[in-house]
C-alpha positions as CSV (number, residue, x, y, z in Angstrom):
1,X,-18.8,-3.4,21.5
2,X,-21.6,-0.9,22.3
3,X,-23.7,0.3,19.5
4,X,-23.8,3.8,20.6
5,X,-22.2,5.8,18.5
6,X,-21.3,8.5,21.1
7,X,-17.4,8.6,19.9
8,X,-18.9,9.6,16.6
9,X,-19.7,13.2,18.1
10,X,-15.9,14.4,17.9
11,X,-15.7,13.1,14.5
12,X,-18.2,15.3,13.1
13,X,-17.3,18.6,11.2
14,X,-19.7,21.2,10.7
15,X,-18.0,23.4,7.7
16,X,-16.2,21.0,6.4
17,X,-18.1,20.5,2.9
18,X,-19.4,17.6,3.6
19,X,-23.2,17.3,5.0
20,X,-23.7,16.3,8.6
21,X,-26.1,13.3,7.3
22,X,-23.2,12.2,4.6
23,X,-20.9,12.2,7.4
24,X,-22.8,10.1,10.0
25,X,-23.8,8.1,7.0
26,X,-20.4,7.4,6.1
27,X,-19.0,6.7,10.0
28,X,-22.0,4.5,10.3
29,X,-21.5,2.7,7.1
30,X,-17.6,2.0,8.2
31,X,-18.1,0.4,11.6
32,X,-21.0,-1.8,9.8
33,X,-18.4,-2.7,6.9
34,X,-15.6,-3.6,9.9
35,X,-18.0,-5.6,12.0
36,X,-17.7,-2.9,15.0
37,X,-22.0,-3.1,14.6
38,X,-23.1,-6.2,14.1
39,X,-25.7,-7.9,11.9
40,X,-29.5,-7.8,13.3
41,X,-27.8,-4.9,16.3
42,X,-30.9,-2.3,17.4
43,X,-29.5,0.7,16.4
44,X,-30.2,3.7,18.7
45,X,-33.7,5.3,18.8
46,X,-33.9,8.8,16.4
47,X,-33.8,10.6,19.8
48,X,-31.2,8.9,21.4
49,X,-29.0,9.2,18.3
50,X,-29.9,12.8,17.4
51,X,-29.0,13.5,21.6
52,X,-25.7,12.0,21.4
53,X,-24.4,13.1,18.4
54,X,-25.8,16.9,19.0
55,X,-28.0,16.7,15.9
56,X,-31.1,17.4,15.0
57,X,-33.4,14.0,14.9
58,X,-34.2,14.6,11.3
59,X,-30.7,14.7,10.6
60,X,-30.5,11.2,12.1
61,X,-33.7,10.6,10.4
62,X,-32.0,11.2,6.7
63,X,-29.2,9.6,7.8
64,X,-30.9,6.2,8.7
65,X,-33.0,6.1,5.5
66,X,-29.9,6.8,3.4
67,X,-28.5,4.0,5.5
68,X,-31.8,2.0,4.7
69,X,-31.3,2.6,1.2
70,X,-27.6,1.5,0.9
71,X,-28.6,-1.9,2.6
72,X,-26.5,-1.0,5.6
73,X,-30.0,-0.9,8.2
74,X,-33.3,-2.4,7.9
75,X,-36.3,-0.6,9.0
76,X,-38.5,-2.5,11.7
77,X,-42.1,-1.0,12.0
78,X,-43.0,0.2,15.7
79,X,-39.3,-1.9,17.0
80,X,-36.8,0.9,15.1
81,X,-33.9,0.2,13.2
82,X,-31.5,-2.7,12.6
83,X,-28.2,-4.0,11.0
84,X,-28.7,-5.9,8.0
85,X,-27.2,-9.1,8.0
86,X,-24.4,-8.6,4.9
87,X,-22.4,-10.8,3.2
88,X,-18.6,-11.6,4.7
89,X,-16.1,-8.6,2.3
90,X,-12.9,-10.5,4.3
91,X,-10.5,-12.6,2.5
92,X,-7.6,-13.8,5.1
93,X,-5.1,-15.0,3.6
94,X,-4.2,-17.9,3.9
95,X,-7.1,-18.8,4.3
96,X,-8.4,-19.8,8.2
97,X,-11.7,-20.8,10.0
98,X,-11.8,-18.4,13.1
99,X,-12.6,-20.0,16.3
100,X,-15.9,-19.7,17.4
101,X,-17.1,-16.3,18.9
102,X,-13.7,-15.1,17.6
103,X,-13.3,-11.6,16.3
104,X,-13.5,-10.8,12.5
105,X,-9.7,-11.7,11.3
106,X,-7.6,-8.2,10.1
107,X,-6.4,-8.5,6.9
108,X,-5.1,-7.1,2.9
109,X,-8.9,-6.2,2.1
110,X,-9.1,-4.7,5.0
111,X,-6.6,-2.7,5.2
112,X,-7.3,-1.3,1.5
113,X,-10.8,-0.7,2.5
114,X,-10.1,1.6,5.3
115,X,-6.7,3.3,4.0
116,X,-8.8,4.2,0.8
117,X,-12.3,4.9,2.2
118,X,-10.6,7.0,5.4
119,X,-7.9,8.7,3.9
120,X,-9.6,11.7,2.3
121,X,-11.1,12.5,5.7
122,X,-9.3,11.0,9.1
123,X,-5.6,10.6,9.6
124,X,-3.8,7.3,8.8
125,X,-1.2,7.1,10.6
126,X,-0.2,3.8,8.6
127,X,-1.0,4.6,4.9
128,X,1.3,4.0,2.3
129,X,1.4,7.1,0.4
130,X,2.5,10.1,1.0
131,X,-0.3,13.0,1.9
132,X,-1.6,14.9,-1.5
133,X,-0.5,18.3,0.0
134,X,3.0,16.1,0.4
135,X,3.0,16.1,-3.5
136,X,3.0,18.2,-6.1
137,X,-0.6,18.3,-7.6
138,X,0.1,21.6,-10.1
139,X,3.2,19.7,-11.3
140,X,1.4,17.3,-12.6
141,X,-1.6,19.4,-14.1
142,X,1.0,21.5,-15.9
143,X,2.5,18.2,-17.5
144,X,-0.8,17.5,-18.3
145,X,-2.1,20.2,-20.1
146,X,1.3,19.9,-22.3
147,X,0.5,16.8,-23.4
148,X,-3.3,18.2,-23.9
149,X,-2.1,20.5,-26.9
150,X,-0.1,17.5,-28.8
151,X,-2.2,16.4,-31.6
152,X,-5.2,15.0,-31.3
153,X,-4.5,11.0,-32.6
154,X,-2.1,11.0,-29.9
155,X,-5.1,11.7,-27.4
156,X,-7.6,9.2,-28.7
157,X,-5.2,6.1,-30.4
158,X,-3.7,3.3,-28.5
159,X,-0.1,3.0,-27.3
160,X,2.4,0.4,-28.0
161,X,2.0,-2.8,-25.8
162,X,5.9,-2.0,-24.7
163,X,4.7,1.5,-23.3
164,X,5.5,5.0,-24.7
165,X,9.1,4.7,-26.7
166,X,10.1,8.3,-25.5
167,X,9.2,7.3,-21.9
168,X,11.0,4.2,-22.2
169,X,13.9,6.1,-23.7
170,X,13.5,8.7,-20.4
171,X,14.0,5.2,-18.3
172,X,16.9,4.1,-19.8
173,X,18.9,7.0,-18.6
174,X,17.4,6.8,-15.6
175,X,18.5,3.3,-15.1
176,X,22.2,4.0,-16.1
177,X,22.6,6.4,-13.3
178,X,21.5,3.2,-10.9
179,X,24.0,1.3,-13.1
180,X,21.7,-0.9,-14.4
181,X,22.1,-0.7,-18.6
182,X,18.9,-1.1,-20.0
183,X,17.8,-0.1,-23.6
184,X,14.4,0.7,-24.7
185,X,13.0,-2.7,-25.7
186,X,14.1,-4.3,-22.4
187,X,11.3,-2.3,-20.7
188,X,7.8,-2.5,-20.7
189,X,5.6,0.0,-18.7
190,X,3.0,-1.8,-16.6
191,X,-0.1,-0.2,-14.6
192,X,1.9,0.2,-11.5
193,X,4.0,-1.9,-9.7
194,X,1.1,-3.9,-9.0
195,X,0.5,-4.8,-12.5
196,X,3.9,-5.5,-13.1
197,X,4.1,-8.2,-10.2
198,X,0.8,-9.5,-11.7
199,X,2.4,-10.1,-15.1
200,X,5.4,-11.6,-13.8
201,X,3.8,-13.9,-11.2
202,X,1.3,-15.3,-14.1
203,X,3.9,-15.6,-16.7
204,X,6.7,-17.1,-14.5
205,X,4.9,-19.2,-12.4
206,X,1.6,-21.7,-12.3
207,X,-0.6,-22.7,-9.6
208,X,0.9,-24.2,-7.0
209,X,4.4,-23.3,-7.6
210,X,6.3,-21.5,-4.4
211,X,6.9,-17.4,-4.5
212,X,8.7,-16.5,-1.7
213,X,8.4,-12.9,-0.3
214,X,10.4,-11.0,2.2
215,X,8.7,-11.0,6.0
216,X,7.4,-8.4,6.8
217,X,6.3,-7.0,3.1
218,X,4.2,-5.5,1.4
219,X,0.9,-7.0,2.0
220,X,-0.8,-6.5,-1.1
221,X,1.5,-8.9,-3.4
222,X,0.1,-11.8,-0.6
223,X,-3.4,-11.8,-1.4
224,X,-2.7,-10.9,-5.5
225,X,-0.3,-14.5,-5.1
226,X,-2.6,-16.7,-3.1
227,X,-5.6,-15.4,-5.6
228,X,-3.6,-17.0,-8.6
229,X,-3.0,-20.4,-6.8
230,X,0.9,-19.8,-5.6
231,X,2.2,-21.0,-2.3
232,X,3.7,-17.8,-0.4
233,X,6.4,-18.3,1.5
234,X,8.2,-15.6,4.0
235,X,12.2,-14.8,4.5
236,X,12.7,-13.2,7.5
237,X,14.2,-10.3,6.6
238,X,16.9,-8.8,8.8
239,X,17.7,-5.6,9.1
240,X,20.5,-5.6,6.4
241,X,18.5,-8.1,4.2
242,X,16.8,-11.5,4.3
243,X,18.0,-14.8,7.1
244,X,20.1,-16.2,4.2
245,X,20.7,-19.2,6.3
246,X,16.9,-19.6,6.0
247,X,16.8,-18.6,2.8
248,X,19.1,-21.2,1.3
249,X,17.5,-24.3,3.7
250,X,13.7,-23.1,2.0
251,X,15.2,-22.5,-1.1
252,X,16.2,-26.2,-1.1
253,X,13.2,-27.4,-0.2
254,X,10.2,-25.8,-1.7
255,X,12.3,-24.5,-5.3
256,X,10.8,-21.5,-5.3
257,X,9.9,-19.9,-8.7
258,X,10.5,-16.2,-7.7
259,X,11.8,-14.4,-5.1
260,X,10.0,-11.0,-4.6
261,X,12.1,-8.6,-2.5
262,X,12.9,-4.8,-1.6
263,X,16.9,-4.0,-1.8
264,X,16.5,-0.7,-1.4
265,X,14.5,1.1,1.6
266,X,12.3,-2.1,2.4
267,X,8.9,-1.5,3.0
268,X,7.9,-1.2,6.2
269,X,10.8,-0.9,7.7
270,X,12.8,1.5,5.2
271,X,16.2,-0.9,5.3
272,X,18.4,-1.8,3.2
273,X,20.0,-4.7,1.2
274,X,23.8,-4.8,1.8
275,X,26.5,-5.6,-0.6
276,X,27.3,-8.9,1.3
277,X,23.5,-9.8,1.4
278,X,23.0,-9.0,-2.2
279,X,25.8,-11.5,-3.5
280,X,24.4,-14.4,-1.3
281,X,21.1,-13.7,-2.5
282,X,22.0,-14.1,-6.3
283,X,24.4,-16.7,-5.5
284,X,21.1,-18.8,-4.2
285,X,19.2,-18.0,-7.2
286,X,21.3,-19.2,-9.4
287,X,21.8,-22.4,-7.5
288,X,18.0,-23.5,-7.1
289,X,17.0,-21.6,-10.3
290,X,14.9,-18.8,-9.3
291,X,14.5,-15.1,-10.5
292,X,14.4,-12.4,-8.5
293,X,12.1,-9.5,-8.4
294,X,13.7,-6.2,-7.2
295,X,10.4,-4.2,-6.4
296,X,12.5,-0.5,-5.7
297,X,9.3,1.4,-6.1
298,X,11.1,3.7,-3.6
299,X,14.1,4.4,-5.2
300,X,13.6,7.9,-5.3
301,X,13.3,8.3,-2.0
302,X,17.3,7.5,-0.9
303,X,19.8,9.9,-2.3
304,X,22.9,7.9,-1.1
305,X,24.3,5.1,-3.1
306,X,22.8,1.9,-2.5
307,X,23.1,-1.7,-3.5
308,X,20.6,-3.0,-6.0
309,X,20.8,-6.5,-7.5
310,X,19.7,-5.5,-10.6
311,X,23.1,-3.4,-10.7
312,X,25.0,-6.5,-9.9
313,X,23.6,-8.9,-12.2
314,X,22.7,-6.9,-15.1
315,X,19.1,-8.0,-15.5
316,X,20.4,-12.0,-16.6
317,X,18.5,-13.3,-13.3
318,X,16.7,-10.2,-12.1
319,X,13.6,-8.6,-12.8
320,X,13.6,-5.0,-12.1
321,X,10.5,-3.2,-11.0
322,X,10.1,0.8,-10.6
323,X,7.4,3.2,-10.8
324,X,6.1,6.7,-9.6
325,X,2.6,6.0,-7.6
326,X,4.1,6.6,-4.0
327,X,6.8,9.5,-5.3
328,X,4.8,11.7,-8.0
329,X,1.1,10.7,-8.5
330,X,-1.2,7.6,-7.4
331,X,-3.4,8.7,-9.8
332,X,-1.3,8.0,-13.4
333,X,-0.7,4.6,-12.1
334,X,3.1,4.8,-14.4
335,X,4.7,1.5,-13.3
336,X,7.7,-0.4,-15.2
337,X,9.5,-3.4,-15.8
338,X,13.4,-3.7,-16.5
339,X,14.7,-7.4,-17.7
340,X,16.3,-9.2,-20.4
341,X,15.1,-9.1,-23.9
342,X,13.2,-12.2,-24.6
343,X,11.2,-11.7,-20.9
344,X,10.7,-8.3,-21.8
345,X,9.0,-9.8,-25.3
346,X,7.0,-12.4,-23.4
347,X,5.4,-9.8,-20.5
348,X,4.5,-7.4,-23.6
349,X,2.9,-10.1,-25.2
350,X,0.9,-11.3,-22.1
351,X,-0.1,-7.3,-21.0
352,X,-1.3,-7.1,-24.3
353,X,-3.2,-10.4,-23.8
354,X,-4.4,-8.5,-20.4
355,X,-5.2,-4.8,-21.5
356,X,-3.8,-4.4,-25.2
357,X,-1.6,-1.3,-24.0
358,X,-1.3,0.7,-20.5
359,X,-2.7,4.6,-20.7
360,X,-0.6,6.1,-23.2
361,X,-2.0,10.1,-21.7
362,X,-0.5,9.1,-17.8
363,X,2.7,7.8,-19.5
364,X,3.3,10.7,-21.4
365,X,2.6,12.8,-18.8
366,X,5.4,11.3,-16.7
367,X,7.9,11.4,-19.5
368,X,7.1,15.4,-19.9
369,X,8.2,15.3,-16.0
370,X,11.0,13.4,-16.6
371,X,12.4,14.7,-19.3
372,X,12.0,18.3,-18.3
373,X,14.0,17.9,-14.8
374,X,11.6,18.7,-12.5
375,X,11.0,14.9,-11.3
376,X,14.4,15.2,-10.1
377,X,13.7,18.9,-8.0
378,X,10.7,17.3,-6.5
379,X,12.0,14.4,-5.3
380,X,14.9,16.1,-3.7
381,X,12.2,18.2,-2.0
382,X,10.3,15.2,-1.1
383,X,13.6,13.7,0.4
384,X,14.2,16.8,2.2
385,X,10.4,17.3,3.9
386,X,11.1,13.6,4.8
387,X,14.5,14.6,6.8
388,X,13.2,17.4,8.3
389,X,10.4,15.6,10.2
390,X,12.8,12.0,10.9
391,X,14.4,12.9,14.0
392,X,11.2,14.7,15.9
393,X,8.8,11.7,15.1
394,X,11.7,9.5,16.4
395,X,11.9,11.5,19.7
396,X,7.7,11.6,19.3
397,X,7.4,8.0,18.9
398,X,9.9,7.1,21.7
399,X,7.8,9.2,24.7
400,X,4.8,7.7,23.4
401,X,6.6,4.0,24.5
402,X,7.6,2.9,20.7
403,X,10.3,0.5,20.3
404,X,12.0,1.1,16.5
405,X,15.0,0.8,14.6
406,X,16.1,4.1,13.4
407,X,16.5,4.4,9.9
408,X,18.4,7.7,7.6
409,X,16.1,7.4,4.4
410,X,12.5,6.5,3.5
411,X,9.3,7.2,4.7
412,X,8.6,3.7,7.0
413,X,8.8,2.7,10.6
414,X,8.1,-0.3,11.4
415,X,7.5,0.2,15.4
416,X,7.1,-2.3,17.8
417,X,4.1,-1.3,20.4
418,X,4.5,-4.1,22.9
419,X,1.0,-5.2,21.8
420,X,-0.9,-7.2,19.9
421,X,-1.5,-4.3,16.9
422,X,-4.6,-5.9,16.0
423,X,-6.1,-4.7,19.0
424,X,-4.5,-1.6,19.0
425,X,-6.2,-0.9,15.4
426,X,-9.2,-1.9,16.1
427,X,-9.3,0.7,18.7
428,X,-7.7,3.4,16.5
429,X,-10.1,2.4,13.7
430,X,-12.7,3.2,16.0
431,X,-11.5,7.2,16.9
432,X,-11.0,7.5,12.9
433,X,-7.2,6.3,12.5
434,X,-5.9,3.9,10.2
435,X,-2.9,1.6,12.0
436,X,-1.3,-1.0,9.9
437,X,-1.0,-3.9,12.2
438,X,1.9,-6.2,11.8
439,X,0.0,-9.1,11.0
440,X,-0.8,-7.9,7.6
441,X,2.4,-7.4,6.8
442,X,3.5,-11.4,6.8
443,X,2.1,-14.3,5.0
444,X,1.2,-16.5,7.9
445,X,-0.7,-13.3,9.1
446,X,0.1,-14.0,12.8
447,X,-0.3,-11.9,15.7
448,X,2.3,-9.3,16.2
449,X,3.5,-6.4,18.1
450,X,4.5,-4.5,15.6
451,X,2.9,-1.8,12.8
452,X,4.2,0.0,10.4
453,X,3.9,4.0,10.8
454,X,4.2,6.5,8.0
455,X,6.5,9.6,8.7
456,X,4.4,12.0,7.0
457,X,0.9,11.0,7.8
458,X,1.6,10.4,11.7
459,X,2.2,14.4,12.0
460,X,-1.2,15.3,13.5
461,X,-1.6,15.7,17.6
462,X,-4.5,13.3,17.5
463,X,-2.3,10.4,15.9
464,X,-0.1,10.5,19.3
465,X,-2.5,11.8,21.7
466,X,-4.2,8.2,20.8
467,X,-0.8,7.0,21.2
468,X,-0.3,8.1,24.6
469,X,-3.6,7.0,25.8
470,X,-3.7,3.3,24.6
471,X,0.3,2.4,25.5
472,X,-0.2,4.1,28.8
473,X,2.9,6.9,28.3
C-alpha cells in the first residue's frame, strides 16, 4: 500500500476541536498500529506531506515530531523520516503462523483497537454499542448526583462481594417478569458481562478443558478463553438456534465444560432461540454434564416474549448472565450473574479473590434507574428508535448488493457481502470506517463473506456511499 497519505485530506476537520497536528497524528498513528505503513517505510517529505494534505509544512513538521516522540517515526538526518520498526500488538486466535509475505491476520485485538480508538471520531458501521447521542447521558448524571448526596461512608467504603443488596433486590423482580425466580443471594453483580464470563470460565473450568461457543459469536469471549488455556469450540448456530445434530455428535466427543450461548437476539445476527431448540439444548447438557451460560445482555432490547433457558430450567443447569453496558451506559460497567445458591457462593468468593467487591457508586447508580422506572421508559424508546430505522436500512443495505436475513428486534445484521470482509475492512479502515469482518466472529477465525453491521451506527451517507463503491451497486 502506498505511503501517501493523500486519503487522509477528507478526513481532516478544521473546527472540529481537535488540532490539525493531533488529527494527522492520530490517522498517522492508526495506519502504523494496523500495518497499512510499514516498519523502516520513507514517509513523505515535509513538503510533499504539507501539499497533499493542504497544510501548512509546520503543521506536518509538529505532527512528525509528535510522531517521533510517540515512537511511531524515526528521524533520519539529511534522508527524512521513517517508520519505526514496533513490536507485533496482534494476538490471532488460535494461534497461526501466516504464510510468508502474507498480510497481517484481522483479529479480537484488533477489532477492540479500532472500534475504541475510532469511535469518538469516524463512523463504525460495525461497533457494538449503540451511539452516545443513542443513549441517555443526563439520565444517568441525574442518577448520579442522587446517589452523590447519600452519606458520605457510602461514597468512600467497599461493597459487599455479592454486589449492592438493593440492586440485587431491583434484579430479582426484574428476573420474575422473565420467569426466572431468583432471590437476592443467587446473584452476584460482576464488572460486566465480561467479568462475569471471566469468573465463570475460571471457576468452572481448567486448562485444557472444552468451552463451546455459538458460531458466529461474540468475539471477545474467544480470545478471554484461549488466554486461560481452554479449547474453544464453535456450534454452528442456525437461525432458530445452534446445529443440534452437531451439537450432540461434539458434545460426545470433546465433554465440553460449558456451553456459552445467546437465546435471545444472538449477537450478530439478532436471532433467536426457539422453544424446540431450547429443550434439546438442556436435554444435551444434562446428558454430557455441561452448564450452560445464557449471555442475554440484550434482553432489553426485544419487547415480545421470548424463550430463555434460564426460564425453563430454573437456574439447576444454567448460568444466567445480564447487564446494562450496550442498553444504558458503557461507562458503569453493571454486569450480573443469576444461578443456584452454592455457585452463586463460590463466584462471590472467587471475585472477591479477583477484586474484593465491584464499584459499589456504578451499582447504585443503576439501582436509582431501576428502581425509579425510567430504565424501563428508556428502553422502550431505545426499542422504538431501533424500529423506526429497521426497515430503511434493510431497503439501504439491499441496493447497496447485501445479502441478510431479516430480523424484527435487536440492533445486529449480520450481512453477507459476497466477499472476503477482511478485504473489504481493510479498505473501510483505510477511509475511516470500522467493519466487523466475519472472521472475527468464529473461533477458527476463517475467511468469510459475511460482517456484522450495526443498525444505528451504519446511518451516515458515507457508511453506504463506501458501500456502493467497493460492492460495485
Amino acid at each position: 500500500m502506498s505511503n501517501t497519505p493523500d486519503a487522509f485530506h477528507n478526513l481532516l476537520t478544521r473546527g472540529s476541536g481537535e488540532t490539525l497536528i493531533d488529527q494527522i497524528v492520530r490517522l498517522l498513528a492508526a495506519r502504523i498500529d494496523d500495518k497499512l505503513l510499514r516498519g523502516g517505510a520513507r514517509m513523505p517529505s515535509i513538503r510533499q506531506c504539507a501539499a497533499s494534505m493542504n497544510v501548512s509544512c509546520a503543521t506536518i513538521v509538529a505532527s512528525y515530531d509528535k510522531l517521533v516522540a510517540r515512537d511511531y517515526l524515526e528521524s533520519r538526518r539529511g534522508a527524512g523520516f521513517y517508520v519505526r520498526e514496533r513490536a507485533a500488538l496482534h494476538t490471532p486466535l488460535p494461534p497461526s503462523a501466516p504464510a510468508p509475505g502474507a498480510p497481517e491476520p484481522m483479529d479480537v485485538v484488533w477489532l477492540i483497537r479500532n472500534m475504541f480508538r475510532q469511535a469518538p471520531a469516524h463512523p463504525a458501521p460495525g461497533s457494538g454499542m449503540l451511539p452516545p447521542e443513542w443513549l441517555d447521558g443526563e439520565l444517568v448524571a441525574r442518577a448520579l448526583r442522587d446517589v452523590s448526596r447519600q452519606p458520605g461512608a457510602a461514597m468512600i467504603s467497599y461493597g459487599l462481594p455479592q454486589g449492592f443488596l438493593p440492586l440485587r433486590q431491583q434484579l430479582q423482580i426484574k428476573l420474575a417478569g422473565l420467569e426466572i425466580a431468583c432471590p437476592p443471594e443467587q446473584l452476584v453483580t460482576t464488572v460486566g458481562v465480561m467479568q462475569a464470563l471471566d469468573l465463570v470460565a475460571r471457576e468452572f473450568a481448567r486448562p485444557g478443558d472444552t468451552i463451546f461457543v455459538d458460531d458466529p459469536a461474540y468475539w471477545l469471549m474467544f480470545g478471554a478463553f484461549a488466554a486461560m488455556g481452554m479449547q474453544v469450540i464453535g456450534i454452528p448456530r442456525l437461525k432458530d438456534g445452534p446445529d443440534i445434530a452437531v451439537l450432540e455428535q461434539l458434545a460426545a466427543l470433546h465433554r465440553p465444560r460449558l456451553y456459552v450461548i445467546n437465546s435471545v437476539l444472538h449477537n450478530p445476527s439478532s436471532t433467536s432461540l426457539s422453544a424446540a431448540k431450547a429443550f434439546q439444548v438442556l436435554r444435551l447438557a444434562e446428558l454430557h454434564d455441561f452448564l450452560v451460560v445464557e449471555d442475554d445482555i440484550y434482553c432489553d432490547m426485544q419487547a415480545a416474549a421470548a424463550t430463555r433457558l434460564a426460564a425453563l430450567d430454573q437456574l439447576r443447569r444454567v448460568i444466567y448472565l445480564g447487564g446494562f453496558s450496550k442498553s444504558l451506559a458503557a461507562n458503569l460497567r453493571v454486569g450480573f450473574i443469576a444461578t443456584s445458591p452454592e455457585r452463586a457462593q463460590r463466584l462471590a468468593d472467587r471475585k472477591m479473590l479477583a477484586t474484593l467487591t465491584t464499584s459499589d457508586i456504578g451499582e447504585r447508580v443503576v439501582y436509582k434507574i431501576l428502581s425509579q422506572g425510567l430504565y424501563r421508559k428508556h428502553a422502550e424508546r431505545l426499542r422504538a428508535r431501533l424500529d423506526k430505522v429497521r426497515d430503511s436500512t434493510y431497503r439501504r443495505m439491499e441496493r447497496a448488493g447485501l445479502h441478510f436475513e431479516p430480523a424484527q428486534a435487536g440492533m445486529f445484521v449480520w450481512a453477507d457481502a459476497g466477499r472476503d470482509t477482511n478485504m473489504l475492512a481493510e479498505q473501510a479502515l483505510a477511509e475511516g470506517l470500522v467493519l466487523g469482518p466475519g472472521s472475527l466472529f468464529s473461533p477458527r477465525q476463517l475467511p468469510s463473506t459475511h460482517m456484522r453491521l450495526n443498525l444505528a451506527t451504519v446511518q451516515q451517507e458515507r457508511v453506504w456511499d463506501f458501500f456502493d463503491r467497493t460492492l460495485g451497486a
